[in-house]
Backbone as CSV, one residue per row, in Angstrom:
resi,resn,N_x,N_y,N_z,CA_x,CA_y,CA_z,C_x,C_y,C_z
1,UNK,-47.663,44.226,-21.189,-48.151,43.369,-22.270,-49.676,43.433,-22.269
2,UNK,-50.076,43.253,-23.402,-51.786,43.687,-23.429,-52.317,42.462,-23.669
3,UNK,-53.353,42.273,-23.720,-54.502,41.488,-23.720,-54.600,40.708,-25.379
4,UNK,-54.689,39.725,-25.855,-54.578,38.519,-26.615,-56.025,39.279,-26.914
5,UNK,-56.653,39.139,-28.358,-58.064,39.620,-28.658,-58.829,38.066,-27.671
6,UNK,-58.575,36.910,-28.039,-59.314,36.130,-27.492,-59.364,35.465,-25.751
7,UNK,-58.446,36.589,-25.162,-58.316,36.477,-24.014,-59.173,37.736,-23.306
8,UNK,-59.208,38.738,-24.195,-60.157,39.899,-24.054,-61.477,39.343,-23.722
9,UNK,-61.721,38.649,-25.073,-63.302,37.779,-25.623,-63.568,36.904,-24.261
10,UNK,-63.016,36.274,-23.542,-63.351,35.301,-22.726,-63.458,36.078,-21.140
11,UNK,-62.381,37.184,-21.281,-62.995,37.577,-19.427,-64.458,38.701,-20.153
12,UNK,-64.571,39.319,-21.346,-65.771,40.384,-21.452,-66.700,39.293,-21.175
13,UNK,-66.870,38.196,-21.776,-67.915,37.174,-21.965,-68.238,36.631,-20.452
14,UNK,-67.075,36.093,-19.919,-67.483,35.993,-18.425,-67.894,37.251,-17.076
15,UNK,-67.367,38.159,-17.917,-68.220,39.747,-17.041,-69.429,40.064,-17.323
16,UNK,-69.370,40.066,-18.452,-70.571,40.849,-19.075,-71.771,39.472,-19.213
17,UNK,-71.493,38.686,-19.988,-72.342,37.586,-20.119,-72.553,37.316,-21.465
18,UNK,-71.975,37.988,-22.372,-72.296,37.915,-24.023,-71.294,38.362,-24.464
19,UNK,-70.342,37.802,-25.658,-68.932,38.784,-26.384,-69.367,40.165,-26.492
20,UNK,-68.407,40.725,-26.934,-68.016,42.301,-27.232,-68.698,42.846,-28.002
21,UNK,-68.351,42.188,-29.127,-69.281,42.224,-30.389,-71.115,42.296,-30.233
22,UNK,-71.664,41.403,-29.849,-72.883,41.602,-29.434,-73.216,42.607,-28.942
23,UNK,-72.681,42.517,-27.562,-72.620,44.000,-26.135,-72.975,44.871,-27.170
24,UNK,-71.978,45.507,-28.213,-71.517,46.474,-28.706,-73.042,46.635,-29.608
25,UNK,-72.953,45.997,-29.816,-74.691,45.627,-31.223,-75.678,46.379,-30.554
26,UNK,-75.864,45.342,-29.361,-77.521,45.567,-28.332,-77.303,47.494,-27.869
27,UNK,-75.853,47.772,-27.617,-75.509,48.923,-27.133,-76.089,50.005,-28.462
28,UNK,-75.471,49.539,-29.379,-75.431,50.666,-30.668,-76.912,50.807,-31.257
29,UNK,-77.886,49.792,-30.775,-79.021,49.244,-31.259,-80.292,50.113,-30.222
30,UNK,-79.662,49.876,-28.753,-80.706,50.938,-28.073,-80.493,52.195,-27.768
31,UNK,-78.959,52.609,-28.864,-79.168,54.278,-29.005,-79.516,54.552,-29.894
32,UNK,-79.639,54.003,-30.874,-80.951,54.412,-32.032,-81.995,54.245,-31.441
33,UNK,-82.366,53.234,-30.905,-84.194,53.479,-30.002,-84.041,54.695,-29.948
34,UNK,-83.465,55.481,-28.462,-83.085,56.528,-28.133,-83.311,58.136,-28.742
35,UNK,-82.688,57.818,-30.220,-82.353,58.334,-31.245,-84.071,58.637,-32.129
36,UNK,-84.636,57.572,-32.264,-85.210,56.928,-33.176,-86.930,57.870,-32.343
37,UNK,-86.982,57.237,-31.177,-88.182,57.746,-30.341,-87.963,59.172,-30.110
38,UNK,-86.814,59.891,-29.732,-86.751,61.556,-29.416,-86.305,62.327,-30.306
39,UNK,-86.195,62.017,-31.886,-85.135,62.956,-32.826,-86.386,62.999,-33.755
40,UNK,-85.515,64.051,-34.468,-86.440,63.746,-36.070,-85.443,63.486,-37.404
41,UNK,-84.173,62.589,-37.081,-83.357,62.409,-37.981,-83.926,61.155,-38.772
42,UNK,-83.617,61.275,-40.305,-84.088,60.179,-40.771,-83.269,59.113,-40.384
43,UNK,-83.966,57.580,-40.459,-83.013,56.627,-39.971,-82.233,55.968,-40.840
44,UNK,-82.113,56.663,-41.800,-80.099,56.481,-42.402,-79.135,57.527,-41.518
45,UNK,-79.575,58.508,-41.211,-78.511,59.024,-39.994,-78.852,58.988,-39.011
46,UNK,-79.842,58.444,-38.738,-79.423,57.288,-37.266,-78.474,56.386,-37.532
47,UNK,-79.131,55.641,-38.090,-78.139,54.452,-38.632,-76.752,54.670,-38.837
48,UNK,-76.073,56.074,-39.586,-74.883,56.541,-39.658,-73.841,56.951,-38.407
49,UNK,-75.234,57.416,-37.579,-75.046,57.973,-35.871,-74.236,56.967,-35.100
50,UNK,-75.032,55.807,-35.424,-74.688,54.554,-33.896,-73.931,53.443,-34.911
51,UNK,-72.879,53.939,-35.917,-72.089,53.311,-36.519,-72.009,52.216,-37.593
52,UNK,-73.401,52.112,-38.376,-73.851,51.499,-39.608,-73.418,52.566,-40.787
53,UNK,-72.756,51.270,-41.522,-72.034,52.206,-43.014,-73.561,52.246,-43.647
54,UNK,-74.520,51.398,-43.216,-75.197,51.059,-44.468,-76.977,50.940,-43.744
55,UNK,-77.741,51.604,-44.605,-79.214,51.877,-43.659,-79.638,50.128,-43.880
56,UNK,-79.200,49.677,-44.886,-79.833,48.209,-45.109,-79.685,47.417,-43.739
57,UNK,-77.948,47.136,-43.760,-77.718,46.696,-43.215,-77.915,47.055,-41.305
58,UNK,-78.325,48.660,-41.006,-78.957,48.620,-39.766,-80.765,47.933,-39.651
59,UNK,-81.800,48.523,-40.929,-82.533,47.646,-40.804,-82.656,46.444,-40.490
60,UNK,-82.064,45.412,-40.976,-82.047,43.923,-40.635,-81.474,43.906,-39.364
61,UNK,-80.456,44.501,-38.993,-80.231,44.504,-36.970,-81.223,44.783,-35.854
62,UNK,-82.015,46.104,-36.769,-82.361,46.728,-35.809,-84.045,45.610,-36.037
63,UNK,-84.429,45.400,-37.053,-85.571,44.206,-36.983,-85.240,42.699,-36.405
64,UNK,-84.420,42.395,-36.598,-83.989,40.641,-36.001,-83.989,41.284,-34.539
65,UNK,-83.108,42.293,-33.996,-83.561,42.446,-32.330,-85.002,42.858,-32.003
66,UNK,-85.252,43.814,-32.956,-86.763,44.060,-32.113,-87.679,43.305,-32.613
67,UNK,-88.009,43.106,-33.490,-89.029,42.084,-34.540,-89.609,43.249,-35.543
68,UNK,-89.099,44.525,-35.713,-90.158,45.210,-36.348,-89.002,46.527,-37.158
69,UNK,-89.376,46.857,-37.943,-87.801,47.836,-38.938,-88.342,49.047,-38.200
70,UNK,-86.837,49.512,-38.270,-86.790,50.901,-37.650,-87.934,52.341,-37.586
71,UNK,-88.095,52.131,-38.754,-89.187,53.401,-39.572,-90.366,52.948,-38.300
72,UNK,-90.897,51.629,-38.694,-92.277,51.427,-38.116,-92.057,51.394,-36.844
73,UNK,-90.832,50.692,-35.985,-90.871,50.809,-34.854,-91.095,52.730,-33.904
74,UNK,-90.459,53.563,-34.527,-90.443,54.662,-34.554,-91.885,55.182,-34.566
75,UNK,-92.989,54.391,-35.510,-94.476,54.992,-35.589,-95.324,54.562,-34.593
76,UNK,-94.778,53.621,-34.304,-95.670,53.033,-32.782,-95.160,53.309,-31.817
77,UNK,-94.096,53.867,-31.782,-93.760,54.532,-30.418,-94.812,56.117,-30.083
78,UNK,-94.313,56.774,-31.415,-95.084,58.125,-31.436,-96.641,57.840,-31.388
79,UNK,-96.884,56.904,-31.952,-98.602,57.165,-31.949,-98.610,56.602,-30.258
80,UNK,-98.105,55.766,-29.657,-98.591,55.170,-28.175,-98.245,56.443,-27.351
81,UNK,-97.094,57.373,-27.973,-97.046,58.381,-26.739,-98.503,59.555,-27.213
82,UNK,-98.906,59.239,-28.438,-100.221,60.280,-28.685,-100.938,59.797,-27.930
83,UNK,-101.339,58.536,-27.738,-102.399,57.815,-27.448,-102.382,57.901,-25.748
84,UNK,-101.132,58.458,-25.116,-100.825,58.103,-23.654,-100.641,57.014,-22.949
85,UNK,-100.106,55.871,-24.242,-99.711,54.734,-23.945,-98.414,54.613,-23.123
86,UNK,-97.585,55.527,-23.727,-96.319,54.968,-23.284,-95.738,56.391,-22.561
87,UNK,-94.568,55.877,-21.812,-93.853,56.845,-20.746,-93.318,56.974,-21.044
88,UNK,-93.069,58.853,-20.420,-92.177,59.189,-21.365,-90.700,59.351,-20.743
């Protein structure tokens, strides 16, 4: 017999520390970083990549977690690694 969805929800939540759903977000969210800092795909196929039907709707995820939309987050990464800000 398998697992009740909300019996799933309550031991991931007590393992992990946050539902599935989230996990799954923050997960799908820092492989576009990933994606976003080492590719040169535009970020609608990023966005298509880490499982967004819709570039809108990864913008607003990917800004409410980081504070900043994908595109721009992407330009300050590259200019800080010009600059020898950041590690690579």
């Amino acid at each position: 017999m398998g697992l009740s969805r909300s019996a799933l929800n309550e031991r991931f939540n007590g393992l992990i520390g946050e539902p599935p759903m989230q996990y799954l977000m923050g997960w799908r969210l820092a492989l576009a970083q990933q994606a976003l800092a080492h590719g040169n795909d535009a970020v609608a196929r990023v966005a298509g990549q880490v499982g967004y039907e819709s570039e809108a709707a990864f913008n607003r995820a990917f800004k409410r977690e980081f504070g900043i939309p994908p595109a721009a987050w992407r330009r300050s990464v590259r200019a800080a690694r010009r600059s020898g800000l950041a590690a690579e």
